[in-house]
MARROSE-218196 format. One line per field, with one value per residue (C-alpha): residue number from 1; residue in three letters; x, y, z. Coordinates in Angstrom, 3 decimals, padded with zeros to 6 digits, m for minus. Layout:
i NUM, ...
aa ALA, ...
x X, ...
y Y, ...
z Z, ...
//
This chain:
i 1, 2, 3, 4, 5, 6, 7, 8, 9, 10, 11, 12, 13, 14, 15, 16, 17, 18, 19, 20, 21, 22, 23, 24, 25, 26, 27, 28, 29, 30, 31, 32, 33, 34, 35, 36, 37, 38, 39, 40, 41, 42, 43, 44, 45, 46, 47, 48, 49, 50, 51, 52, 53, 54, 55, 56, 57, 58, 59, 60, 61, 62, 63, 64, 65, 66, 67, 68, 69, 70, 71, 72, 73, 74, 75, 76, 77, 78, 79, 80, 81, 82, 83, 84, 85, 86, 87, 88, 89, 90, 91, 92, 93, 94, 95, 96, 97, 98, 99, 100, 101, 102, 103, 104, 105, 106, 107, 108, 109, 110, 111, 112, 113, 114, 115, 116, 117, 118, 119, 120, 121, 122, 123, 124, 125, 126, 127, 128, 129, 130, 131, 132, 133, 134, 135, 136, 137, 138, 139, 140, 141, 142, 143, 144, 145, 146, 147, 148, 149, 150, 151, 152, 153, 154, 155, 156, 157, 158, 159, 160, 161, 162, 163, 164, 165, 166, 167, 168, 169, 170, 171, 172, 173, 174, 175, 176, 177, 178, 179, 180, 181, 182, 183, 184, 185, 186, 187, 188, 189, 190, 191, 192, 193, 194, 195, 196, 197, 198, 199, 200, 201, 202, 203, 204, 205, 206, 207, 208, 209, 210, 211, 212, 213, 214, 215, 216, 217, 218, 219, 220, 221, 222, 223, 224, 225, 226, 227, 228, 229, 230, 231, 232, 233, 234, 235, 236, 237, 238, 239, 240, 241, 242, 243, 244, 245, 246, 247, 248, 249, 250, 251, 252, 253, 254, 255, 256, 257, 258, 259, 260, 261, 262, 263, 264, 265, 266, 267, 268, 269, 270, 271, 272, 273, 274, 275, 276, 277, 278, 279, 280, 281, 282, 283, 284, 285, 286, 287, 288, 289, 290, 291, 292, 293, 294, 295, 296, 297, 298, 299, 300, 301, 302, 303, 304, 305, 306, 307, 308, 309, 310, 311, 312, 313, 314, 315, 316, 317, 318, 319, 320, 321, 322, 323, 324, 325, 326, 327, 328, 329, 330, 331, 332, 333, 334, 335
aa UNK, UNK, UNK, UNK, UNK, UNK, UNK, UNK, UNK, UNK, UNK, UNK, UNK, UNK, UNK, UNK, UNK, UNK, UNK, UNK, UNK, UNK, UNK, UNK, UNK, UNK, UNK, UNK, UNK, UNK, UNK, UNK, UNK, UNK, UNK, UNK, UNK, UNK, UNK, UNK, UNK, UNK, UNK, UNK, UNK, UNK, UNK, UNK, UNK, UNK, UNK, UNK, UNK, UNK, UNK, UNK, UNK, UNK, UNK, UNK, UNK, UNK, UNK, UNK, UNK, UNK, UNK, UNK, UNK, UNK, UNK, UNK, UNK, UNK, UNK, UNK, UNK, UNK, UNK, UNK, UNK, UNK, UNK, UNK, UNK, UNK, UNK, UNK, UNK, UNK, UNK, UNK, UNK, UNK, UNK, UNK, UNK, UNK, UNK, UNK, UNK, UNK, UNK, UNK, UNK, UNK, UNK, UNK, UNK, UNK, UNK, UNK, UNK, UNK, UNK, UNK, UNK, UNK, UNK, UNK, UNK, UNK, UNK, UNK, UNK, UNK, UNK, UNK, UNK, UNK, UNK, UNK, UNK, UNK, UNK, UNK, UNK, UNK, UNK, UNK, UNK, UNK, UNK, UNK, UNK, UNK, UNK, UNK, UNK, UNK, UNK, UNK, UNK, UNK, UNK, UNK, UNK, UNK, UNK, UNK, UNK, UNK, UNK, UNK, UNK, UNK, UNK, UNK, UNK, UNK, UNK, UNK, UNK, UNK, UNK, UNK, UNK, UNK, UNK, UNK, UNK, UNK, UNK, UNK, UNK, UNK, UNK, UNK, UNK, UNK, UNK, UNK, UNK, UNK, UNK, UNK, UNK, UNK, UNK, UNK, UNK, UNK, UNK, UNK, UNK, UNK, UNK, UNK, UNK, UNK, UNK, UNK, UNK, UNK, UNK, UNK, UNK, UNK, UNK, UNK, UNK, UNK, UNK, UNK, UNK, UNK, UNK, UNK, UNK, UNK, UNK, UNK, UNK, UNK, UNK, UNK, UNK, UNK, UNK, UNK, UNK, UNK, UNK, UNK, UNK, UNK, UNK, UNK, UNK, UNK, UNK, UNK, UNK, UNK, UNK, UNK, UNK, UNK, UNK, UNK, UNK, UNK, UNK, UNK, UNK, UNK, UNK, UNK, UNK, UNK, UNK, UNK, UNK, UNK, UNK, UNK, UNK, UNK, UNK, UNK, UNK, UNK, UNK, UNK, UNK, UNK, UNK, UNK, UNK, UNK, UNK, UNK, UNK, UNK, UNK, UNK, UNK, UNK, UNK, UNK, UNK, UNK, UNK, UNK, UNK, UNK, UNK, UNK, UNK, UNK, UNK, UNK, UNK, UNK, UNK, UNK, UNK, UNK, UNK, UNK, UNK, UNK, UNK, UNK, UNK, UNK, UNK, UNK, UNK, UNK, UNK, UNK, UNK, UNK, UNK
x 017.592, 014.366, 011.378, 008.084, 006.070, 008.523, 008.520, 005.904, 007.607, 011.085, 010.723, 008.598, 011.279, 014.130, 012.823, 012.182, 015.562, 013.775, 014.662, 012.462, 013.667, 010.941, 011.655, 010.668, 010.404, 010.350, 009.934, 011.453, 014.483, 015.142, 015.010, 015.530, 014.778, 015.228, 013.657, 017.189, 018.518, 021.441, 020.041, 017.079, 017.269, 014.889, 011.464, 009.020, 006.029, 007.376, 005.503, 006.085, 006.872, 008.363, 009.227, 011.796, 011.740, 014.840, 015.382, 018.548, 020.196, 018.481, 015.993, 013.188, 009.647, 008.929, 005.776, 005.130, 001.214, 000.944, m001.193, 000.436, m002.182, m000.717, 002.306, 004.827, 007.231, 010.029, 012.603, 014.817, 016.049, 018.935, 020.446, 021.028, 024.539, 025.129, 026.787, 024.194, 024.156, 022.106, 020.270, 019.339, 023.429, 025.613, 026.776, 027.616, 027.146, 025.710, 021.784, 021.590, 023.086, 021.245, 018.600, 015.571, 016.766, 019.965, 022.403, 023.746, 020.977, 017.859, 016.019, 013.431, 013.692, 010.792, 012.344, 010.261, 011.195, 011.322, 008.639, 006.007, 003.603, 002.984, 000.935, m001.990, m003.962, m003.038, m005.529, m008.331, m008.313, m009.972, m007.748, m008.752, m007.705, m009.341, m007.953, m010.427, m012.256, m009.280, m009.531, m013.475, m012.999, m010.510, m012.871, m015.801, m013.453, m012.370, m015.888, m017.716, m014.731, m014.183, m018.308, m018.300, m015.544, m017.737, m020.896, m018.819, m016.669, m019.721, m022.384, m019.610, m017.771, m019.303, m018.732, m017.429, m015.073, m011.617, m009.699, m012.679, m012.441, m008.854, m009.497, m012.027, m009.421, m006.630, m009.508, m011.200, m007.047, m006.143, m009.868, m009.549, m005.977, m007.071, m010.143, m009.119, m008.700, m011.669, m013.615, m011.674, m012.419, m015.983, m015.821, m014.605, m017.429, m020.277, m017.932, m015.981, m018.181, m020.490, m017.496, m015.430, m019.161, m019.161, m015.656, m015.941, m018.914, m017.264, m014.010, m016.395, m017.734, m014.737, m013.848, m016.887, m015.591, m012.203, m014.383, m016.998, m015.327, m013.047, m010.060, m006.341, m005.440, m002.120, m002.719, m005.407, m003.137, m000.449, m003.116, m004.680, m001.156, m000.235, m003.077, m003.086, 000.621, m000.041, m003.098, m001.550, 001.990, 001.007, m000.317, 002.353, 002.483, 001.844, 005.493, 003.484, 000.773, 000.530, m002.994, m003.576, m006.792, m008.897, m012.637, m014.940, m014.701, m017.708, m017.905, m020.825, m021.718, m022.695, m023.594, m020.983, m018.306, m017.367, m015.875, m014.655, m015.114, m012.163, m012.864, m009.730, m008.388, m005.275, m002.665, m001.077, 002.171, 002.648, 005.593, 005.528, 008.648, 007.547, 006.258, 002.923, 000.450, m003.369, m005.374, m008.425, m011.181, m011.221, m013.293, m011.232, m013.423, m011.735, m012.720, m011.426, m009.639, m011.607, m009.188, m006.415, m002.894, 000.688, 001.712, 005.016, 007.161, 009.249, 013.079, 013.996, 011.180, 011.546, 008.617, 008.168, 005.823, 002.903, 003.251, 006.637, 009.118, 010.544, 010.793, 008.247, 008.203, 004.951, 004.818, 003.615, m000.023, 001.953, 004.545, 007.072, 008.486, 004.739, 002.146, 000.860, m001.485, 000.659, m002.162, m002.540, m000.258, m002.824, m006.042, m007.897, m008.040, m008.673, m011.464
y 009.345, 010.916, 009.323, 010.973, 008.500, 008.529, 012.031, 012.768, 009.765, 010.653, 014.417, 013.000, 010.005, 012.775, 014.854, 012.595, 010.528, 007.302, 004.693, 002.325, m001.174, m003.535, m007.121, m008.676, m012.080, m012.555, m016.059, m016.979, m014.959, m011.934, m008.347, m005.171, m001.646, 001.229, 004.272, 006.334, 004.714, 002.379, m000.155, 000.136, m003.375, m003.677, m005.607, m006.859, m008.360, m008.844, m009.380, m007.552, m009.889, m007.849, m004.036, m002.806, 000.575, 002.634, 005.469, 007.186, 003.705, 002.086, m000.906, m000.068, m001.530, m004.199, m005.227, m008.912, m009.095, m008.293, m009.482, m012.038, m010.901, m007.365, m007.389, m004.118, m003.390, m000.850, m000.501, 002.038, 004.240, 002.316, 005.817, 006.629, 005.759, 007.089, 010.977, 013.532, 016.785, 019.218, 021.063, 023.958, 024.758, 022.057, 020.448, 017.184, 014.215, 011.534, 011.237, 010.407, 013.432, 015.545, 013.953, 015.681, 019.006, 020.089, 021.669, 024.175, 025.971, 024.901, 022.876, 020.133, 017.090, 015.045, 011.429, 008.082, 004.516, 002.559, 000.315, 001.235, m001.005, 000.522, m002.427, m004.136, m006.597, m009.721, m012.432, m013.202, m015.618, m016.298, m015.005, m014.486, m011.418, m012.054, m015.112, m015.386, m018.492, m019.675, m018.446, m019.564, m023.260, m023.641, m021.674, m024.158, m026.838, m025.893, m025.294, m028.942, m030.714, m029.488, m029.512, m033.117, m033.787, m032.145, m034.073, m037.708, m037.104, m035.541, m038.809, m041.299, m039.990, m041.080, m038.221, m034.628, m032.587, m030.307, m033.630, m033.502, m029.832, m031.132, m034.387, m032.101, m029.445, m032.152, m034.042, m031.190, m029.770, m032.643, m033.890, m030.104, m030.580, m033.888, m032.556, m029.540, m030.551, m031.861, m028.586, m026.648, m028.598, m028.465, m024.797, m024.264, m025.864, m023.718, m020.530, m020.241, m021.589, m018.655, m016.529, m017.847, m018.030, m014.333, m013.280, m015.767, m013.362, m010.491, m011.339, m012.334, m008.259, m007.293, m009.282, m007.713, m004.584, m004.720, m006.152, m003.589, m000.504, m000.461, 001.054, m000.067, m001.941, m000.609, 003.109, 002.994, 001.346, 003.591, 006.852, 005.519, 004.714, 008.162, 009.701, 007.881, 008.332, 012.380, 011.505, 010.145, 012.203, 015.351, 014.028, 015.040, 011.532, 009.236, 007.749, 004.664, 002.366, m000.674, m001.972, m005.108, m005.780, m003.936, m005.168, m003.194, m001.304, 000.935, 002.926, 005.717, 009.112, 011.784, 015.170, 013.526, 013.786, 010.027, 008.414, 005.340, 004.318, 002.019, 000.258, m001.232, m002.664, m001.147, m000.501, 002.764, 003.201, 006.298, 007.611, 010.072, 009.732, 005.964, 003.834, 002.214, 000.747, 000.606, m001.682, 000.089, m000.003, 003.066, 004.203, 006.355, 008.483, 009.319, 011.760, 011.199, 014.102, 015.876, 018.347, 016.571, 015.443, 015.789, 013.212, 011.357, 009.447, 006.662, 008.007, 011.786, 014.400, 018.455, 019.776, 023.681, 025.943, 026.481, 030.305, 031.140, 028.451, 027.750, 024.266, 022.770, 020.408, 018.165, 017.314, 021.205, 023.260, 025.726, 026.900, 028.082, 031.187, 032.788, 031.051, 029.553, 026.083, 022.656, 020.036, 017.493, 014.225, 011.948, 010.954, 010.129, 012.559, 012.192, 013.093
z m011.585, m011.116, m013.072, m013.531, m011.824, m008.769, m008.352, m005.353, m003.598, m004.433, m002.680, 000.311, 001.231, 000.470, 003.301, 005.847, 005.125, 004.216, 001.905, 000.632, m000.376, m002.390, m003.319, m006.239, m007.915, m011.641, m012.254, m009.177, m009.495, m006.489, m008.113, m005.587, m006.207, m003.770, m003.596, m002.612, m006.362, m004.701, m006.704, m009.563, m010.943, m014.268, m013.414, m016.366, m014.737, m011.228, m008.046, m004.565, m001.790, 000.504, 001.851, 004.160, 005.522, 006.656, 008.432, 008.020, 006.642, 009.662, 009.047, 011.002, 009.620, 007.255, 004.911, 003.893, 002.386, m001.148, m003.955, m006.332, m009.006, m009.424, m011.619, m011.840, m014.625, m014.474, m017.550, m017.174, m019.927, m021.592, m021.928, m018.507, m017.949, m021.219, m021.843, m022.855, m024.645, m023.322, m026.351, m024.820, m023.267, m024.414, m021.544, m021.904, m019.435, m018.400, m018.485, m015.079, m013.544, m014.886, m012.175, m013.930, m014.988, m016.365, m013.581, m015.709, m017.569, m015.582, m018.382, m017.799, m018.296, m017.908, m017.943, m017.990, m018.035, m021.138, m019.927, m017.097, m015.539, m011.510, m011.195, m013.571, m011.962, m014.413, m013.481, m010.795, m008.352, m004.926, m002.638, 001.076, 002.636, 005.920, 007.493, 010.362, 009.526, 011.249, 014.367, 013.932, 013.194, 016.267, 018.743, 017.328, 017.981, 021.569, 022.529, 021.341, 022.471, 025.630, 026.289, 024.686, 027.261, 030.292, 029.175, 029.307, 032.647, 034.308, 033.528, 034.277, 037.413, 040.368, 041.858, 040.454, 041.760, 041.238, 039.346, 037.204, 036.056, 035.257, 033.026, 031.071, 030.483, 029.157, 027.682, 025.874, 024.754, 023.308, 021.478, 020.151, 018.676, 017.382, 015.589, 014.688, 010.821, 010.641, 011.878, 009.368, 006.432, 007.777, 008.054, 004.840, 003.162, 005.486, 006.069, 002.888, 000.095, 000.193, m000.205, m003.010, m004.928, m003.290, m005.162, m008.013, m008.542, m008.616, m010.180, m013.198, m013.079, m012.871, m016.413, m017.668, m016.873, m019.086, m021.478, m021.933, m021.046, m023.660, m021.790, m021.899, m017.979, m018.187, m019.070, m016.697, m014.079, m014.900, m014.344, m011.116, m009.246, m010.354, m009.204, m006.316, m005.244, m005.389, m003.043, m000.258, m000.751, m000.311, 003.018, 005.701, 007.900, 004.907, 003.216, 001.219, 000.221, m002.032, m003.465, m001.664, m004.038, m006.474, m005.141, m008.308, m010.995, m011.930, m015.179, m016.016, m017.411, m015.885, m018.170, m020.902, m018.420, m017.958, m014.576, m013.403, m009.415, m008.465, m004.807, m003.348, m000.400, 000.553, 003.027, 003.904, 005.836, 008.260, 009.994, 012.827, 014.162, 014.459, 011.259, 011.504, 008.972, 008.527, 006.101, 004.999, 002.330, m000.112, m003.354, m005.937, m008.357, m011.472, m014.336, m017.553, m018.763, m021.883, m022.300, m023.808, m022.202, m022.554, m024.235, m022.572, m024.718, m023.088, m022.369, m022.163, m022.676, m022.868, m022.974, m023.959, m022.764, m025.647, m024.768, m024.016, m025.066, m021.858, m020.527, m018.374, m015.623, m016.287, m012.793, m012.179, m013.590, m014.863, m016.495, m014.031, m015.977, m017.238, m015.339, m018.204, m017.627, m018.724, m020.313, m017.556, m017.452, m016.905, m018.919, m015.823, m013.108, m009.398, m007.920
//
């Protein structure tokens, strides 16, 4: 079954014969949904923890890095393996087959889950994305050691040659192996310090944000992954993403029209004829939508067309029979 907020993905994977497969964990326990509907298990406030990507059944790429922080939820409609009468024909059967439309007399159905979270950001932390400092403390390391190693062989050799270069190397190896703990804990008071105060800093504006902006997270989740997924969908080589971290939220008004600026680090997943992935840095501007929306209820939705009746697909602008603008989905609009 085709849900609203799966729709843009749903026609992209379709076409390129690509099925998605995400692990979750809900308090420990393994949930799995995938994108070609072989399995759609129900998630309340489950993390991501993993991704595998086929092609054409095919396991062919595979994500591990998420953010614990970011929760999803996805309830489907308890309806769904239950029969359905059309109301517009009669047909009867089951919800599901009617995958978004009804197959004998064309009308929408615009069906959402029971309960949608694509992703809040639950709690702050300091988590690391850049795990350099490692790298850093053992090159630190290598270098004293095997220079503390030089300076000791060199003053107490009589003479220095060839064997010499060789006692420093195994010297310097194994004093760096030795001390290598030591470095990093050092590091991570001189390296690391300023940036947890750094992202302490800004998890705390980030608070502030919720706080003063008055919005609700999860509608405003909901709006930006929606937004977000059209974004990169209606690219041709892009088949995913996933939010690895929300850095700042910025709110202001410009000529009454309000906005929010989301920056977040994320990665996007490509596939031209060969999948690849790309971590990047990226600021969303959203409007908020003045004009009023289409309002969604959770479960089955037919909308009809203010000017001619006929039943609209909210995904769409307009009305597919008369042209006629469809209110927006979403409250907040990208930019």
């Amino acid at each position: 079954m085709v849900y609203v907020s799966d729709v843009f993905h749903k026609k992209k994977l379709d076409s390129k014969k690509i099925n998605i497969k995400t692990i979750y964990l809900v308090d420990g326990i393994r949930y799995e949904r995938n994108t070609d509907g072989s399995k759609d298990d129900n998630i309340t406030n489950g993390i991501r923890v993993k991704k595998e990507y086929y092609l054409n059944n095919e396991l062919k790429h595979t994500e591990h890095e998420f953010d614990t922080r970011i929760e999803y939820s996805f309830v489907e409609n308890e309806n769904s393996n239950k029969n359905y009468t059309c109301p517009n024909c009669g047909m009867t059967a089951k919800l599901k087959e009617f995958n978004g439309g009804c197959p004998y007399c064309g009308t929408y159905y615009n069906l959402d889950y029971k309960d949608k979270d694509l992703g809040s950001k639950k709690y702050y932390d300091r988590v690391l994305r850049n795990k350099s400092y490692r790298l850093i403390s053992a090159i630190i390391d290598a270098i004293i050691c095997f220079l503390i190693s030089f300076i000791i062989i060199k003053n107490t050799s009589r003479t220095f040659n060839i064997n010499d270069f060789y006692k420093i190397f195994v010297f310097g190896s194994i004093a760096s192996l030795l001390f290598y703990y030591v470095f990093y804990i050092v590091d991570a008071y001189v390296i690391l310090g300023p940036i947890k105060r750094y992202k302490d800093k800004q998890n705390e504006l980030q608070k502030d944000f919720w706080k003063k902006s008055g919005l609700d997270k999860v509608t405003f989740f909901n709006n930006f992954n929606y937004e977000v997924r059209k974004y990169y969908y209606n690219k041709e080589d892009v088949i995913d993403y996933d939010i690895i971290d929300f850095d700042s939220f910025k709110d202001y008004t410009i000529k009454d029209d309000r906005y929010v600026e989301v920056e977040a680090y994320i990665r996007v997943v490509y596939f031209d004829g060969d999948f690849r992935s790309n971590f990047k840095k990226k600021i969303f501007r959203f409007k908020q939508n003045k004009n009023g929306t289409t309002k969604l209820g959770k479960g089955t939705n037919i909308m009809m067309c203010h000017n001619c009746g006929a039943s609209i697909d909210v995904t769409k602008s307009k009305c597919d029979y008369c042209d006629s603008e469809i209110k927006y989905l979403q409250e907040w609009i990208l930019q």
